[in-house]
C-alpha positions as CSV (number, residue, x, y, z in Angstrom):
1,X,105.4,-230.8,-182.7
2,X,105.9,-231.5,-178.9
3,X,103.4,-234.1,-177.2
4,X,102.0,-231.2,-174.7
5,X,101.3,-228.7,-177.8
6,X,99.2,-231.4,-179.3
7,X,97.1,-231.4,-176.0
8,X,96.6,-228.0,-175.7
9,X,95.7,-227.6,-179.2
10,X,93.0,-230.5,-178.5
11,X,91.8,-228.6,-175.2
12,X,90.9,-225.7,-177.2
13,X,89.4,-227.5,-180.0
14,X,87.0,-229.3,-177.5
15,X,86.7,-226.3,-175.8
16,X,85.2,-224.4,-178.9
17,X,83.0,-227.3,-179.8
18,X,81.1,-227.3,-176.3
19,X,81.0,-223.5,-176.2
20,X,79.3,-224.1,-179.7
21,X,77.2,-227.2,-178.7
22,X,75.7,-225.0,-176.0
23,X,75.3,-222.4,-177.8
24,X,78.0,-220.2,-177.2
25,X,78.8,-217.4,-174.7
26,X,76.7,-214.7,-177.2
27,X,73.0,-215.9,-176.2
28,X,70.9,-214.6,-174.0
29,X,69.4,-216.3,-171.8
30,X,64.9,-216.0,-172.1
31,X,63.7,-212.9,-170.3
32,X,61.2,-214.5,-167.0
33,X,57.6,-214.1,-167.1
34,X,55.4,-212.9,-164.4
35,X,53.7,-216.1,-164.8
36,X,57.3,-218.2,-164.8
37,X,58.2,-216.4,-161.2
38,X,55.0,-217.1,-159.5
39,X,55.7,-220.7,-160.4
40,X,59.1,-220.1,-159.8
41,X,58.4,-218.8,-156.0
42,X,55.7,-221.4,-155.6
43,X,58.3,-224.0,-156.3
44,X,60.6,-223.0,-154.1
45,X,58.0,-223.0,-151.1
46,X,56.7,-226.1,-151.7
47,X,60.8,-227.4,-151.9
48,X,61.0,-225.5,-148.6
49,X,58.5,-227.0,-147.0
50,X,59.2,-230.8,-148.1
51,X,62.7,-229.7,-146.7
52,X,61.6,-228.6,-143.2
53,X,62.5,-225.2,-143.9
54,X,60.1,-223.2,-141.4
55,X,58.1,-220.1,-143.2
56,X,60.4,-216.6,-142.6
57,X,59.9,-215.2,-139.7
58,X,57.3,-211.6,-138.6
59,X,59.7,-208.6,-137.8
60,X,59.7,-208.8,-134.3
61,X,60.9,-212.1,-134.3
62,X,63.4,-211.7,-136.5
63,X,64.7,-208.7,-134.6
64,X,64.7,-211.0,-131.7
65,X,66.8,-213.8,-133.2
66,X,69.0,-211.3,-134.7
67,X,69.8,-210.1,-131.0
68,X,69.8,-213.3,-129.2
69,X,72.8,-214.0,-131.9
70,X,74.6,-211.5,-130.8
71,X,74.2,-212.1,-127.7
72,X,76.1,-215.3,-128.1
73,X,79.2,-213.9,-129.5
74,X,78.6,-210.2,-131.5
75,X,80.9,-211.4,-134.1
76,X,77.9,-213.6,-135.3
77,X,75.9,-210.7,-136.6
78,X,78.7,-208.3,-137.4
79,X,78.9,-207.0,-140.9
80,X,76.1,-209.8,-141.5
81,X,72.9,-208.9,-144.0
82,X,70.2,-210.1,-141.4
83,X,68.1,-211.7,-143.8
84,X,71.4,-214.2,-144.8
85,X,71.2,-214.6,-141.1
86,X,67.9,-215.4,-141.3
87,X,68.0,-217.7,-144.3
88,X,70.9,-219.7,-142.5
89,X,68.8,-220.3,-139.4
90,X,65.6,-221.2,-141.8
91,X,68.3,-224.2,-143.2
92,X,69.5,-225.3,-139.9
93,X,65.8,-225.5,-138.8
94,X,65.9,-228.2,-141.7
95,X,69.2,-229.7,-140.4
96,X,67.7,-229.9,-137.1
97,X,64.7,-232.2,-138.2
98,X,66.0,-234.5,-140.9
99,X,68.9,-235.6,-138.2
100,X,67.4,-235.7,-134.9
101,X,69.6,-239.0,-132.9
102,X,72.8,-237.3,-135.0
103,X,73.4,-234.0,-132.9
104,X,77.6,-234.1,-134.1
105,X,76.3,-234.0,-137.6
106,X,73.6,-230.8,-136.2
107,X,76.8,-229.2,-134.9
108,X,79.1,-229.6,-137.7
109,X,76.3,-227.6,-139.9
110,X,75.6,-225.4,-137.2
111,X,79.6,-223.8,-137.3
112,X,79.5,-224.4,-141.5
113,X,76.9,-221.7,-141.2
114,X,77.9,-219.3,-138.7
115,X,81.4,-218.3,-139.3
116,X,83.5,-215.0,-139.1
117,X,86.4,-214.1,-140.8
118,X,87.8,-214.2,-137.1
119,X,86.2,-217.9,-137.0
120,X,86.2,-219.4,-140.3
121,X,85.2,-222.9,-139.2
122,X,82.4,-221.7,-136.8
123,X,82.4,-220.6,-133.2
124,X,82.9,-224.4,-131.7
125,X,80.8,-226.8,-130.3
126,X,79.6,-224.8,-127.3
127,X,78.3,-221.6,-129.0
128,X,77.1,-224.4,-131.7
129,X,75.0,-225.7,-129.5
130,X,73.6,-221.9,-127.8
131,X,72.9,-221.3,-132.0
132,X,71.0,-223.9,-132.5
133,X,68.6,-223.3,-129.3
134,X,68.1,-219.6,-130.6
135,X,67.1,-221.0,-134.0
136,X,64.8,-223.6,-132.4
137,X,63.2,-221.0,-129.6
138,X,62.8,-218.2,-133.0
139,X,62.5,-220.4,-136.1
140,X,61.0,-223.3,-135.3
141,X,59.9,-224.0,-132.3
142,X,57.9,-227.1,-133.1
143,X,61.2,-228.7,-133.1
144,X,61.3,-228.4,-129.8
């Protein structure tokens, strides 16, 4: 038997024994509770506010961060799910705040974010940095 047959057949093997060990791709995973997604949702909010991330925002004010993106450069919003939008500009709230005195590092974030297929590594430094002041004047003002 050849050397690279041995190690295939020793890949699979291993690969049987964890799908055994964690029990397989045939269980189901336990249905959630009522009770276990209220705790769940509490969780997250208390992880969200440890983490800076600012409450969602009323309608109106999301309808008004929504346009000030597009504003900037309509390709921001385009063929976007506003509430992603929204969640994105909740996170850089967060970004914001825990790195104050790094403002590259606030940047680099900010075009990880908001990207296009027509801008895959963000919109630059410049629109970056009109983002970011949206998200502050919208979602979290006390930043400012």
């Amino acid at each position: 038997m050849r050397p690279r047959r041995v190690w295939e057949g020793a890949i699979a093997v291993l690969a049987a024994g964890l799908l055994t060990a964690c029990g397989g791709a045939d269980e189901e995973a336990p249905a959630t509770s009522a009770v276990d997604a209220a705790a769940e949702a509490e969780a997250i909010a208390r992880a969200e506010e440890q983490a800076a991330i600012p409450p969602r925002p009323d309608d109106t004010t999301a309808a008004a961060y929504i346009a000030a993106l597009k504003a900037i450069n309509p390709e921001i919003t385009k063929d976007r799910d506003p509430e992603r939008l929204i969640d994105r500009g909740r996170d850089q709230c967060a970004t914001i705040t825990s790195f104050p005195s790094e403002p590259e590092k606030v940047l680099m974030y900010t075009n990880m974010r908001f990207t296009s297929p027509e801008h895959p590594y963000g919109f630059g430094d410049a629109a970056a940095k009109e983002i970011n002041a949206v998200i502050v004047e919208h979602l979290c003002p006390d930043v400012a």
